[in-house]
N, C-alpha and C positions, 0 to 999 in steps of 0.2 A: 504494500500500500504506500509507502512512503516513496520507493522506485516511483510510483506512480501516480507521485506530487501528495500525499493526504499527510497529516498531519495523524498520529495515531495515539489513541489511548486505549485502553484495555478497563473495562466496566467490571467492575467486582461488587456492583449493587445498584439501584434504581437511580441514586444520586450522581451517579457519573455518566446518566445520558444526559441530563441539562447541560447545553449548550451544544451538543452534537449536531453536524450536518449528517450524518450516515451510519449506520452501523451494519455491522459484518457478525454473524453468527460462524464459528471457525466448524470446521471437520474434524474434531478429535476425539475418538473413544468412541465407545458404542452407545445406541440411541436410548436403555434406559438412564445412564447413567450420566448422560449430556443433559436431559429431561431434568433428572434429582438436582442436577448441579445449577441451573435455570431455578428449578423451584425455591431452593435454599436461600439461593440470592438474592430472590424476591424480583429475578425478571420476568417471569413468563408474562403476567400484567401491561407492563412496561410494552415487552416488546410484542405484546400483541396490538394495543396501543398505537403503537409505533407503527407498525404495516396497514392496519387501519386507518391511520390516516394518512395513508400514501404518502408515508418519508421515504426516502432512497435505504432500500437493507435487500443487503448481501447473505448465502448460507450456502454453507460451501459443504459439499459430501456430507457426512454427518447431520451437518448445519441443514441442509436442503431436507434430510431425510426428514426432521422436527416438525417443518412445515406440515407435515401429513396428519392425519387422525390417526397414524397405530403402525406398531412397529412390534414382529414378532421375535426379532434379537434378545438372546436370552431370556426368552420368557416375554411376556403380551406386557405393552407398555403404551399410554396415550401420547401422542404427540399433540402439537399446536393447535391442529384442525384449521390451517387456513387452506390447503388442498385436500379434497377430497380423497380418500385412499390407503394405502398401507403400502405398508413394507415388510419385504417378504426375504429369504435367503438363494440364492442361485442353487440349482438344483442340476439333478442328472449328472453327466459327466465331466462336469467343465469344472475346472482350476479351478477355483477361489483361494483366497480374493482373486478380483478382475482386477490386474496391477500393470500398466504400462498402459502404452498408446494406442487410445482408438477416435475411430470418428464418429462426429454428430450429424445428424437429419436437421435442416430446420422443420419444420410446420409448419400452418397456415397463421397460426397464433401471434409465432415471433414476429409479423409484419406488423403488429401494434404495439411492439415493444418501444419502450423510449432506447435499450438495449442492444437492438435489433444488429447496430451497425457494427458490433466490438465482434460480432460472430461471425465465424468460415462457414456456411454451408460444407459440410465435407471436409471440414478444416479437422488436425490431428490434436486431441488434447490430452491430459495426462489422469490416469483414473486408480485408484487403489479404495476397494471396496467387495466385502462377499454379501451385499444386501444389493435391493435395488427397492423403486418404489412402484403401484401399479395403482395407476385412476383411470378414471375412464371421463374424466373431467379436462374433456381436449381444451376448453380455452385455456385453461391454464401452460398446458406442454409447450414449451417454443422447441423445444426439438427432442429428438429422441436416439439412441445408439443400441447396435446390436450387440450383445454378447451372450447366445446363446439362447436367447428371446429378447423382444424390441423393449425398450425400457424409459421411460422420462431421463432425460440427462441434462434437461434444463428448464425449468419451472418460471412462470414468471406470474405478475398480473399487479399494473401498474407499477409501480417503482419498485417493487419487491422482485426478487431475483435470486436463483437459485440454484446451483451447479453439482452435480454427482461428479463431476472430474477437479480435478484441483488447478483453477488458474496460474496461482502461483507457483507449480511444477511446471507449467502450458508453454514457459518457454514465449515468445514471441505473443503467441496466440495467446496466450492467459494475461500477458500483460497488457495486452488492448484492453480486454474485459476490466481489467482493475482501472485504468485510464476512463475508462467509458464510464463505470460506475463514478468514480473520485468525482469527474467531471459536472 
């Protein structure tokens, strides 16, 4: 973020979003335990709040997965509820985690994004993840990636935004995305 001009603080409770332009939900750790760690601090409020009233916020893998209503990662866990859906684990015979470079689809979605333009159609970005999420709440998808079955790999809906790949591994391509958001 700071590569790409923001100024950064790190929120460790409700009082440290006054005066923020933006905030960023990070991809660390597994979804029930990103949820506890939220609840503790007494953001979930806050940052639902926050998307509500269409401020600019970022949620990066993990961070993106939150947005949902439910995540079955160690055990059945509520998330945010601002996308419709759940999250489930990659199944059959494939690797997990899904770790290294793949590509995105956009949608018809992502053409209303304030976002739109930080994205590659078919552009390569960086993904370390054995969950994915699944709706059936297409405005929300601005695009989606294949690994094994087709999957949301970018969420949006107004300033809220959402990525299952990690921009900040993206190389090139992830730092448009962090530029586009700061912006």
């Amino acid at each position: 973020l700071r590569r790409a001009g923001a100024e950064v603080r790190i929120a460790t409770g409700p009082e440290a979003l006054a005066g923020a332009d933006a905030l960023l939900l990070p991809g660390v750790g597994a979804f029930g335990a990103a949820m506890e760690n939220l609840t503790s601090a007494g953001l979930v409020r806050p940052v639902l709040d926050w998307v509500l009233a269409d401020k600019p916020f970022l949620a990066v893998c993990v961070g993106m997965q939150l947005l949902f209503d439910e995540s079955e990662e160690l055990g059945h866990h509520k998330g945010l509820g601002l996308v419709r859906g759940s999250v489930g684990r990659f199944g059959g015979n494939l690797k997990v985690p899904h770790m290294g470079w793949n590509t995105i689809a956009l949608r018809p979605a992502a053409a209303g994004s304030p976002y739109r333009d930080a994205f590659v159609d078919g552009g390569w970005y960086y993904f370390a993840h054995s969950y994915y999420a699944r709706t059936a709440e297409r405005s929300a998808v601005l695009a989606v990636t294949t690994y094994g079955v087709e999957y949301p790999s970018v969420v949006g809906r107004g300033k809220m935004l959402g990525t299952q790949f990690h921009p900040e591994k993206s190389a090139g391509a992830g730092l448009e995305i962090l530029k586009k958001f700061v912006a």
